[in-house]
Every structure is written in C-alpha cells, then in structure tokens.
DSSP file (Angstrom, degrees, kcal/mol; ACC not computed):
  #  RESIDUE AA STRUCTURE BP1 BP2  ACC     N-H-->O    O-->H-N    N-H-->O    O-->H-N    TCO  KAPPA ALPHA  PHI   PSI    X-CA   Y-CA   Z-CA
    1    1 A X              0   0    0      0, 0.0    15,-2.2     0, 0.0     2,-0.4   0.000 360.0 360.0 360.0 131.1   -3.5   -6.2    1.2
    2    2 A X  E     -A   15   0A   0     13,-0.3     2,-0.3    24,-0.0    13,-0.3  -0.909 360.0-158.2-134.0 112.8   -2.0   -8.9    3.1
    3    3 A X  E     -A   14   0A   0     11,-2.4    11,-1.4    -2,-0.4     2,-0.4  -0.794   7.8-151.4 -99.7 145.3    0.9  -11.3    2.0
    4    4 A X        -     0   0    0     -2,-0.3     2,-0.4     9,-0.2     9,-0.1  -0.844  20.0-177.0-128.3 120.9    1.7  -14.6    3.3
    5    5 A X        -     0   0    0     -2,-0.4     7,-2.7    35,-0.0     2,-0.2  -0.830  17.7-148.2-151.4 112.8    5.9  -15.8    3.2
    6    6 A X  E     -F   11   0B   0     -2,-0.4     2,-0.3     5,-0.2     5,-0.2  -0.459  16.1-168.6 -70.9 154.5    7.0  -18.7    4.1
    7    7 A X  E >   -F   10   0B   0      3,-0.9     2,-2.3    -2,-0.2     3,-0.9  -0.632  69.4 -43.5-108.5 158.9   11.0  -18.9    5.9
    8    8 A X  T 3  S-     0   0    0      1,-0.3     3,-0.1    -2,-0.3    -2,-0.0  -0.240 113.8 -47.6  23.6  34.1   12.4  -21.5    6.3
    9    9 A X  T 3  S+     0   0    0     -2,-2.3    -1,-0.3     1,-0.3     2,-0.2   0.668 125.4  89.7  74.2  13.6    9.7  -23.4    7.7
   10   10 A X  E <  S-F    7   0B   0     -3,-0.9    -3,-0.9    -5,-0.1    -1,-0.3  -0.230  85.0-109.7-137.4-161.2    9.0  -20.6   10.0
   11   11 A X  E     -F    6   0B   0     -5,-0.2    20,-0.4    -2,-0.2    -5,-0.2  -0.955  16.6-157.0-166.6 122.1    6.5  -18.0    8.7
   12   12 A X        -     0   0    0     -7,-2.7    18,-0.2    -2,-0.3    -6,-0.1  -0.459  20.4-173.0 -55.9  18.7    6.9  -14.0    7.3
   13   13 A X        +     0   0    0     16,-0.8     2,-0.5    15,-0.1    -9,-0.2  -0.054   6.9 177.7 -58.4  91.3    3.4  -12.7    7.8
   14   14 A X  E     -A    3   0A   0    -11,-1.4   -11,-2.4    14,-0.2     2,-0.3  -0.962   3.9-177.3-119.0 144.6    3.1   -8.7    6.1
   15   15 A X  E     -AB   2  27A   0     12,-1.8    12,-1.3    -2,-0.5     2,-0.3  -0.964   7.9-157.7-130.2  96.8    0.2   -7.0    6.0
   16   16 A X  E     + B   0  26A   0    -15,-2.2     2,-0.3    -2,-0.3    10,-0.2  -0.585  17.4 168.3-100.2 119.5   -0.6   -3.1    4.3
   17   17 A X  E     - B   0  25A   0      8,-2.7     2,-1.1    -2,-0.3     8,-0.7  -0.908  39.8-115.1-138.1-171.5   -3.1   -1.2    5.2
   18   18 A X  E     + B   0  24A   0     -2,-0.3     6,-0.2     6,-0.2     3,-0.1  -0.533  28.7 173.1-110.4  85.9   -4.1    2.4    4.6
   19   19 A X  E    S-     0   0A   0     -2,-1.1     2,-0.3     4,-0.9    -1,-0.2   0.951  78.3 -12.2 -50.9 -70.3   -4.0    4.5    8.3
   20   20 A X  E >  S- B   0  23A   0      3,-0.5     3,-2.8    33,-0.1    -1,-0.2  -0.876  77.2 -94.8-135.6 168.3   -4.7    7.8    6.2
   21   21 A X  T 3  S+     0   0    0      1,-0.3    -2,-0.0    -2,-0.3     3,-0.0   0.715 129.6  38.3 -71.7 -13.9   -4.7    8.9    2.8
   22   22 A X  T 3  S+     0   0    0     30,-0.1    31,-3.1     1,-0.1     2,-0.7   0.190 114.8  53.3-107.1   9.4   -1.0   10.1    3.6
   23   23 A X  E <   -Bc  20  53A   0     -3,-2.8    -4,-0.9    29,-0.2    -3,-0.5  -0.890  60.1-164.0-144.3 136.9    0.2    7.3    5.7
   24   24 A X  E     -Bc  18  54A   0     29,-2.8    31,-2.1    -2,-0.7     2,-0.3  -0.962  11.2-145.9-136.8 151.8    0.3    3.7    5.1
   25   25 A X  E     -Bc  17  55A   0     -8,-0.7    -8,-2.7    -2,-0.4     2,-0.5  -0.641  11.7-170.0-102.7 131.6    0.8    0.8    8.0
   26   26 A X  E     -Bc  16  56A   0     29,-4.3    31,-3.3    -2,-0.3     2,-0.5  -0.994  12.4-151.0-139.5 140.0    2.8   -2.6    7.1
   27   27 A X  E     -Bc  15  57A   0    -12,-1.3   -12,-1.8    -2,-0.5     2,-0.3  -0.839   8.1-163.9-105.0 135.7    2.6   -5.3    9.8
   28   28 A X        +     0   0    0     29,-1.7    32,-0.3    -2,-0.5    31,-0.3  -0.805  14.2 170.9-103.7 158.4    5.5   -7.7   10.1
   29   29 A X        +     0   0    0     -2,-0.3   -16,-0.8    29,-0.1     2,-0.4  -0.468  52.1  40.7-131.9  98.6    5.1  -10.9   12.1
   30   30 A X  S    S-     0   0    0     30,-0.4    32,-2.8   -18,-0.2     2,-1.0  -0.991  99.4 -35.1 161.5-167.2    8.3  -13.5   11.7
   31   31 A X  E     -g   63   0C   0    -20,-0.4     2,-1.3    -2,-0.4     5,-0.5  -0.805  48.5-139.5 -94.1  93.5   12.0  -13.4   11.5
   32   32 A X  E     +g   64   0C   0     -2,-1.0    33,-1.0    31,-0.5     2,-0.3  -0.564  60.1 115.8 -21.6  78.7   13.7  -10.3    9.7
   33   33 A X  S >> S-     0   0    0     -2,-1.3     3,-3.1    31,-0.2     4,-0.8  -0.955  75.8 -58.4-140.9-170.9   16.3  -11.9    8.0
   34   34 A X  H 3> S+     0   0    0      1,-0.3     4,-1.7    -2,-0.3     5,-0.3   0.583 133.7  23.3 -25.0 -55.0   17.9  -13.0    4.5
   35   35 A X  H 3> S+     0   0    0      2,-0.2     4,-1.8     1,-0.2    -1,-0.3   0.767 117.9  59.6 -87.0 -23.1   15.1  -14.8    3.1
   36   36 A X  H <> S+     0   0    0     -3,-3.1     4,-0.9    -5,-0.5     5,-0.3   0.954 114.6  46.3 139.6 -95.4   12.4  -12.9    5.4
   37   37 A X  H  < S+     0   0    0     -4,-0.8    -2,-0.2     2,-0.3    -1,-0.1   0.590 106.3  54.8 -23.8 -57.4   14.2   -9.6    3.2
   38   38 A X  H >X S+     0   0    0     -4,-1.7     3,-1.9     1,-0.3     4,-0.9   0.974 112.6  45.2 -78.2 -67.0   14.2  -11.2   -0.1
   39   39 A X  H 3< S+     0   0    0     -4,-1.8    -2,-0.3    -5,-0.3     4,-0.3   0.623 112.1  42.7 -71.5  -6.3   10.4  -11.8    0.2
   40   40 A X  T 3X>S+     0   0    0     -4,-0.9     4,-0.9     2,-0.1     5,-0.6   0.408  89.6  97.0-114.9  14.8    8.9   -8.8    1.5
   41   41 A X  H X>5S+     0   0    0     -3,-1.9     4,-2.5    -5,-0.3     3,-0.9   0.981  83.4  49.5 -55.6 -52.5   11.1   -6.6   -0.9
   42   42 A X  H 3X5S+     0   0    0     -4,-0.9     4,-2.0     1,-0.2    -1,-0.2   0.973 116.4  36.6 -56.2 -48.4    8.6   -6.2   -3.3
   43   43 A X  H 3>5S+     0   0    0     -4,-0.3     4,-0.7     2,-0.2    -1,-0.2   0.701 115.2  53.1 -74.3  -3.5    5.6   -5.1   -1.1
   44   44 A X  H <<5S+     0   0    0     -4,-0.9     4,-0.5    -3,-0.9     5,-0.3   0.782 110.8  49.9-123.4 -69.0    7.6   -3.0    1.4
   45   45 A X  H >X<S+     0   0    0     -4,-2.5     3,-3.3    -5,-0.6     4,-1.0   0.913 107.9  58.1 -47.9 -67.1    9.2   -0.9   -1.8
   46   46 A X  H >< S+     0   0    0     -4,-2.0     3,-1.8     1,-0.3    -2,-0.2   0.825 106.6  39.0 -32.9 -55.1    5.9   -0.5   -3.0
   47   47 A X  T 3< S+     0   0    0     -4,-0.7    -1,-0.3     1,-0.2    -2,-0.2   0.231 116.1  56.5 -82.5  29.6    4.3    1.2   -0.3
   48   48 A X  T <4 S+     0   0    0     -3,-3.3    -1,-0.2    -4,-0.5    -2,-0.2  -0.161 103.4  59.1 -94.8   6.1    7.8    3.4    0.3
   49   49 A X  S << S+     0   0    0     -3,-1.8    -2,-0.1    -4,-1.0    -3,-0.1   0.078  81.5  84.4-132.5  47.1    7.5    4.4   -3.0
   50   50 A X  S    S-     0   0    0      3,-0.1     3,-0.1     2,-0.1    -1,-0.1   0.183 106.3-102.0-117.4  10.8    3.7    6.2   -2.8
   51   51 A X  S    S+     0   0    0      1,-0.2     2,-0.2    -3,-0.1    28,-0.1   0.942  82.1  97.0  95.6  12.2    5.0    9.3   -1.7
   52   52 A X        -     0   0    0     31,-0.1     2,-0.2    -5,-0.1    33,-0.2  -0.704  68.5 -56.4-144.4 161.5    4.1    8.8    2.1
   53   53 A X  E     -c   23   0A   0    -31,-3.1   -29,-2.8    31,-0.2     2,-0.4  -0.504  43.5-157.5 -56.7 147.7    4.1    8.1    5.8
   54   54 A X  E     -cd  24  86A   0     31,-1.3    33,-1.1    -2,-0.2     2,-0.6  -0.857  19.9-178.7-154.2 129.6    5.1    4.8    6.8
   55   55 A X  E     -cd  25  87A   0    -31,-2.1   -29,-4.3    -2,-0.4     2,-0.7  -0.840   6.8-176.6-104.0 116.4    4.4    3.0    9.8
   56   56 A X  E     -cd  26  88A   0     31,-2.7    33,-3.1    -2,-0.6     2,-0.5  -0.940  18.7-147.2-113.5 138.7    6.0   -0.4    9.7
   57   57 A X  E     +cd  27  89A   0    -31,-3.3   -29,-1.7    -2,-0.7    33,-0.2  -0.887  21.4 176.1 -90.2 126.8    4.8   -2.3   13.1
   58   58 A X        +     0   0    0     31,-5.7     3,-0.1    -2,-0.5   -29,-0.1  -0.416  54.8 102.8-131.1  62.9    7.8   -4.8   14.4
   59   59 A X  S    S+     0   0    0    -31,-0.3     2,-1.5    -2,-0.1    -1,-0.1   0.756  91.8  57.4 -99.5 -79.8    5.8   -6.0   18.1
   60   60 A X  S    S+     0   0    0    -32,-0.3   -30,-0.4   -31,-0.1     2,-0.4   0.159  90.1  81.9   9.1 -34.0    5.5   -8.9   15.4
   61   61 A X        +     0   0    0     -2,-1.5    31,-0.3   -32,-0.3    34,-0.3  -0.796  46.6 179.3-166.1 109.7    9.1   -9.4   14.7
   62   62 A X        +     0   0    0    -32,-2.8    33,-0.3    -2,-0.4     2,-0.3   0.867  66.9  14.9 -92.1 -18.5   10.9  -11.6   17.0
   63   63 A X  E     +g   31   0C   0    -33,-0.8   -31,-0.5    31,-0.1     2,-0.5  -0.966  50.8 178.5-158.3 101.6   14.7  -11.3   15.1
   64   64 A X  E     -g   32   0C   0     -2,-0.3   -31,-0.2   -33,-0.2   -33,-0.0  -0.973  10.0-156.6-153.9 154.6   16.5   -9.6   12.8
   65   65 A X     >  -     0   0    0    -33,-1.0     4,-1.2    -2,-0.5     3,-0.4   0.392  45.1 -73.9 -97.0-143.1   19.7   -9.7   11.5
   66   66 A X  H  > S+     0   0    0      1,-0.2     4,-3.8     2,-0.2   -33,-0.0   0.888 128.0  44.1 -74.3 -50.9   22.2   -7.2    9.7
   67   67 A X  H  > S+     0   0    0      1,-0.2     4,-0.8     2,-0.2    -1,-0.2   0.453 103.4  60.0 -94.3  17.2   20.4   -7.3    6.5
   68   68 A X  H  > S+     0   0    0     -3,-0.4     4,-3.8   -36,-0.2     5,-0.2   0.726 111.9  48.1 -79.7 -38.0   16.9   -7.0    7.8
   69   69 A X  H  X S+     0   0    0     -4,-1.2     4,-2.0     1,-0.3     3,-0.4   0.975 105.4  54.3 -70.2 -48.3   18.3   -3.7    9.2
   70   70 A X  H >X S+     0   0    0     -4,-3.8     4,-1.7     1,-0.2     3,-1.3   0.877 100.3  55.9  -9.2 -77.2   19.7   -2.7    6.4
   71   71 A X  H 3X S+     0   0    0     -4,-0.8     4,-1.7     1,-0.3    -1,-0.2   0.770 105.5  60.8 -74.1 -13.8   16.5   -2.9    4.3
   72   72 A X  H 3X S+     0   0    0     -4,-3.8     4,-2.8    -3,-0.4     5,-0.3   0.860 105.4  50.4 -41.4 -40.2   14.9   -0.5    7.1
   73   73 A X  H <X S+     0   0    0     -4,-2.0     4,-2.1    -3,-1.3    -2,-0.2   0.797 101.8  50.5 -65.2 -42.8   17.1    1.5    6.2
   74   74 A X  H  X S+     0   0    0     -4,-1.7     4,-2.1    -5,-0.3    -1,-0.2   0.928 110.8  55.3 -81.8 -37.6   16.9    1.7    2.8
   75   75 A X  H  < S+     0   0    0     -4,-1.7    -2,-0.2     2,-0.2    -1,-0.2   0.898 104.2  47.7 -43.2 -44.5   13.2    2.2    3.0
   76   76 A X  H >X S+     0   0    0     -4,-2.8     3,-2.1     1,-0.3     4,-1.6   0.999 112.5  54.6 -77.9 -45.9   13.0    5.2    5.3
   77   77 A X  H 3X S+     0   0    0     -4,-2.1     4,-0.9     1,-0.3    -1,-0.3   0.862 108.3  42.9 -48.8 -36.1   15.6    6.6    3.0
   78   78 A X  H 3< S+     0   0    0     -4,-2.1    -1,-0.3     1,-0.2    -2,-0.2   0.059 120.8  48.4 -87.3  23.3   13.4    6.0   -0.2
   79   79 A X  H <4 S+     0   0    0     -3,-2.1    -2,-0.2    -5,-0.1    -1,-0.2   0.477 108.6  53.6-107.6 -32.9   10.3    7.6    2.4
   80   80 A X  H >< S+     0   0    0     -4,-1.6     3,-0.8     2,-0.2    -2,-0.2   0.737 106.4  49.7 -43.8 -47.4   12.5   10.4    3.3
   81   81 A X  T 3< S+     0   0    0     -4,-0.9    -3,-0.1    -5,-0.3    -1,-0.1   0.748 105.9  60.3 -79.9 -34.4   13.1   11.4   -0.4
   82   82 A X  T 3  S-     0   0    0    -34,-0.1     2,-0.6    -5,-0.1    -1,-0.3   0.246 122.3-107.5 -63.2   4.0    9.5   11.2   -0.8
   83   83 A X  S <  S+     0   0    0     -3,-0.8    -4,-0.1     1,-0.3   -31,-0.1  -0.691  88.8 105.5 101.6 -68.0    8.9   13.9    1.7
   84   84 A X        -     0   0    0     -2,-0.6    -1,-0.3     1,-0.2     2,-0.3   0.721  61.2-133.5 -78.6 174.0    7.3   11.0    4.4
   85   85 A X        -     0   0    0    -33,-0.2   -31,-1.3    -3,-0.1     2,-0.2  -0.776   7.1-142.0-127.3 177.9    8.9    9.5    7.4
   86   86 A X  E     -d   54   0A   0     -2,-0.3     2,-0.4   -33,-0.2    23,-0.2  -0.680  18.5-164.4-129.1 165.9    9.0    5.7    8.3
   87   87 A X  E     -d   55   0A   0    -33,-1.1   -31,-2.7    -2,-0.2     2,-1.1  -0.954  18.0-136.4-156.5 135.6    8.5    5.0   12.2
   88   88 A X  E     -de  56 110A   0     21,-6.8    23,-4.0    -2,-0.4     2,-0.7  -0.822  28.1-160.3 -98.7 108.9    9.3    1.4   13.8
   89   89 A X  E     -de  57 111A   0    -33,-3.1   -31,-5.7    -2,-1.1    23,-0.1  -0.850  67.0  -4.1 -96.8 118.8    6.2    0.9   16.2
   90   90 A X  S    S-     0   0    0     21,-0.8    22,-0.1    -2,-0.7    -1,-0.1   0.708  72.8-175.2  86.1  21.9    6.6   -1.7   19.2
   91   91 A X        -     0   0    0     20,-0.5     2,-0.2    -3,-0.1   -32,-0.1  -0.156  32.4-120.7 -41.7 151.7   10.4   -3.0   18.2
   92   92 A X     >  -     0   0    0    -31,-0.3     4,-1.8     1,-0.1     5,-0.3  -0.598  31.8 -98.1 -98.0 171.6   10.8   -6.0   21.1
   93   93 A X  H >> S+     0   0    0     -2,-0.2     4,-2.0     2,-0.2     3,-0.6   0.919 123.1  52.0 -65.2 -28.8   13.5   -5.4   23.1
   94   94 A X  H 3> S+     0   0    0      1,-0.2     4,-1.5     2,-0.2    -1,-0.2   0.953 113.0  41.0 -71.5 -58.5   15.7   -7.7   21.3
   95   95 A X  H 3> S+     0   0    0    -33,-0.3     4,-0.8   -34,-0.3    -1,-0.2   0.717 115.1  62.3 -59.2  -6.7   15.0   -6.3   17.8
   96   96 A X  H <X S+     0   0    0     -4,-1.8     4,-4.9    -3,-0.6     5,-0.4   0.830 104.9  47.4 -88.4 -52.0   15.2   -2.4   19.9
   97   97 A X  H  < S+     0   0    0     -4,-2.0     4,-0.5    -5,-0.3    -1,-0.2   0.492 104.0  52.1 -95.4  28.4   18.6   -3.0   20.9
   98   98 A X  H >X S+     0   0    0     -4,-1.5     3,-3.3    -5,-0.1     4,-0.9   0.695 112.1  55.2 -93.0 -94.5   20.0   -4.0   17.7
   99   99 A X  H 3X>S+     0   0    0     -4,-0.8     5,-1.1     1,-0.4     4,-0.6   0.475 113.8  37.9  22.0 -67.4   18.4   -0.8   16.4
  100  100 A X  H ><5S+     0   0    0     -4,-4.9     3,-0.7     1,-0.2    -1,-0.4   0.899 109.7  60.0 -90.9  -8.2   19.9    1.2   18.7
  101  101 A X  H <45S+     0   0    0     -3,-3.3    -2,-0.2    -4,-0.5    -1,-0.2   0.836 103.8  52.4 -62.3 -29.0   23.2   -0.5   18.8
  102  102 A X  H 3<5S-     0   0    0     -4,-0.9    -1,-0.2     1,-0.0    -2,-0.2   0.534 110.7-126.3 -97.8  17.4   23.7    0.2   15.3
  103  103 A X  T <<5 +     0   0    0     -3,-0.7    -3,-0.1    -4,-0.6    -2,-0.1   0.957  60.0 140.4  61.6  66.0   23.0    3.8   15.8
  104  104 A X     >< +     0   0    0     -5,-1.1     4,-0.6     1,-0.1    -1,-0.1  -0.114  23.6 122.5-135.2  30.4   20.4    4.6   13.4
  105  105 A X  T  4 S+     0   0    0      1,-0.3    -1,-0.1     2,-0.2    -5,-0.0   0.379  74.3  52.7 -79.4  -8.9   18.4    6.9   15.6
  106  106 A X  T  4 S+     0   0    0      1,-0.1    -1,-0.3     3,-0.0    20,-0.1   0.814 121.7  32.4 -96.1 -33.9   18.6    9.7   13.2
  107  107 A X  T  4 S+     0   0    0      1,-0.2     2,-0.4    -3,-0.0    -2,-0.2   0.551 118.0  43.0-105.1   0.7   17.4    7.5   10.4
  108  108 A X  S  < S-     0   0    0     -4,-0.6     2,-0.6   -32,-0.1    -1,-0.2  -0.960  77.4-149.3-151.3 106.2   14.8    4.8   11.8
  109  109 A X        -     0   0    0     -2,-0.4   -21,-6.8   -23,-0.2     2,-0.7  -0.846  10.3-143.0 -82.9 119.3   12.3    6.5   14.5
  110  110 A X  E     -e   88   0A   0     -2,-0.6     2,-0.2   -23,-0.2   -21,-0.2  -0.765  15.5-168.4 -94.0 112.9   11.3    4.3   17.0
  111  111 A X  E     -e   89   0A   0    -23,-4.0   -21,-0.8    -2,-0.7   -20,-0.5  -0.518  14.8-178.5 -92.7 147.8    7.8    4.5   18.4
  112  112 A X  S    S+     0   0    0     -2,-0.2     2,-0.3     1,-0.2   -23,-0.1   0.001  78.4  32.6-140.9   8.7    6.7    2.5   21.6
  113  113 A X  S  > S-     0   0    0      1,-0.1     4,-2.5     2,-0.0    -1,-0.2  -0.996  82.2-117.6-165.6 150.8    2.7    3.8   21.4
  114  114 A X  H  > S+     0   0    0     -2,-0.3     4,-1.7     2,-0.2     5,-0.1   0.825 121.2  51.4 -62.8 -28.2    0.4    4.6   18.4
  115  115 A X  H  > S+     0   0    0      2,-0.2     4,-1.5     3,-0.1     5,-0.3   0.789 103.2  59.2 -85.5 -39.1    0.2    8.4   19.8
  116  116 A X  H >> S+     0   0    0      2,-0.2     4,-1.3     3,-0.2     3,-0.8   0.952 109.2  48.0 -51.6 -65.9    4.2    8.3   20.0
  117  117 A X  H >< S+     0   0    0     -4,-2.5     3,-3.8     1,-0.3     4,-0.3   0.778 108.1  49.5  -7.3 -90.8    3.8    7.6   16.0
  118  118 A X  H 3X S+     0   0    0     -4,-1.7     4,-0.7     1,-0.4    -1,-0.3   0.579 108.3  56.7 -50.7 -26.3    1.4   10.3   15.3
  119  119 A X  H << S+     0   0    0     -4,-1.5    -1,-0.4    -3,-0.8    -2,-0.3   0.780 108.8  43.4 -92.9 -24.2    3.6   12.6   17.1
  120  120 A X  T << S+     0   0    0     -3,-3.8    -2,-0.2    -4,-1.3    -1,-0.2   0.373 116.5  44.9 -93.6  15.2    6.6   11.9   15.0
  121  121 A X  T  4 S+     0   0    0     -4,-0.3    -2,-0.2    -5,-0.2    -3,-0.2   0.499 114.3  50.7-118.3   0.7    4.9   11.9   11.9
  122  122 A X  S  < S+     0   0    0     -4,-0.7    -2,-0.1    -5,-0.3    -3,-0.1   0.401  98.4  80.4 -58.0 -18.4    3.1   15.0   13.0
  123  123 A X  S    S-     0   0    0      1,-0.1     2,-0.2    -4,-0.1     3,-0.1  -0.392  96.5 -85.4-108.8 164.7    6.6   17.0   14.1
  124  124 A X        -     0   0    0      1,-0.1    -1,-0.1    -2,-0.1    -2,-0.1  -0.448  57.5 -82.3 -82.2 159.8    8.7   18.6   11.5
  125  125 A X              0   0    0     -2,-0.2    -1,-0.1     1,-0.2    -4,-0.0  -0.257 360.0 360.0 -60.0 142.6   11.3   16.5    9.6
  126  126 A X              0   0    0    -20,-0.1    -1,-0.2    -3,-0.1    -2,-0.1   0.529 360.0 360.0 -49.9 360.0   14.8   16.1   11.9
C-alpha cells in the first residue's frame, strides 16, 4: 500500500509493506514536518495499531521538526502497548541527531543496517 502527499510543493512519499506476518515496514521519503505529520497520520496509526513490529525507514527523510518527532513517539508508544517495537532504520545524520538530542533513546530504537533491525526486534523488550 503506497500513499502519495504532497507538502508544500515538496513531496511526502509513504509506503507499507508487510516484512512478516508480525512486522510491517513504512517507508518515508520527504520532510517530517507539520503538514508532512498531518498527512501521514492516518496510515502510520493504522499499521501501529495491528498489534505488531514496526520498521519505519527514515534514509528517505531529509528533515524533521519537533512535531515530526513527536508523532514517532506517539507511535512506538501505541506499538509498545501492543506488545511490538518500532525501529528508525537509516535516520540521516541530520534527522539522527535531532533524535538523539532529544533523548529518546529508550523510546525510538535506532537501526543503521536491516540485521541491526532484526536484532532489536528479535531481543527482549528494554
């Protein structure tokens, strides 16, 4: 399932797919922010609310702002509650250190390789 969102003249590109019957993958490509946020709310709760892994890939994802992080946030918590984990695969170094600057390392696992993934959604919950 693949959605198409325009920004601001810039482009929001998210993409779902199914990894395993327990884990599902959502591709960003664009700018994280307000409007960015607004439009991928709907598709990004659904698949945090099946009960699951989730691998959101942000190599895609040149920018995001306060409330992009935010709504990370609020996912892996509604994936958490579900049993699942969420994992950020490929964050760019800009979008990595806003991550870790806002000290969310307990709550947003950060992946740099597909096997790093699979090894934190393989390990027991923190």
């Amino acid at each position: 399932m693949a959605f198409q969102l325009r920004n601001e003249g810039k482009h929001m590109r998210i993409t779902i797919t199914e990894v395993d019957p327990a884990t599902r993958r959502v591709t960003l490509n664009g700018r994280l922010d307000v409007a960015a946020v607004e439009a991928i709310g709907v598709p990004l709760a659904t698949v945090t609310e099946t009960h699951g892994n989730v691998i959101v890939d942000m190599a895609g994802v040149d920018f995001i702002t306060s409330i992009g992080v935010r709504h990370l946030v609020l996912a892996a918590q509604k994936v958490m509650q579900g049993g699942g984990k969420l994992v950020l695969l490929w964050p760019s170094p800009n979008v990595a250190d806003v991550l870790m600057v806002s000290g969310l390392e307990q709550i947003l696992y950060i992946a740099r390789s597909e096997e790093e993934a699979r090894t934190v959604l393989d390990a027991p919950s923190r």
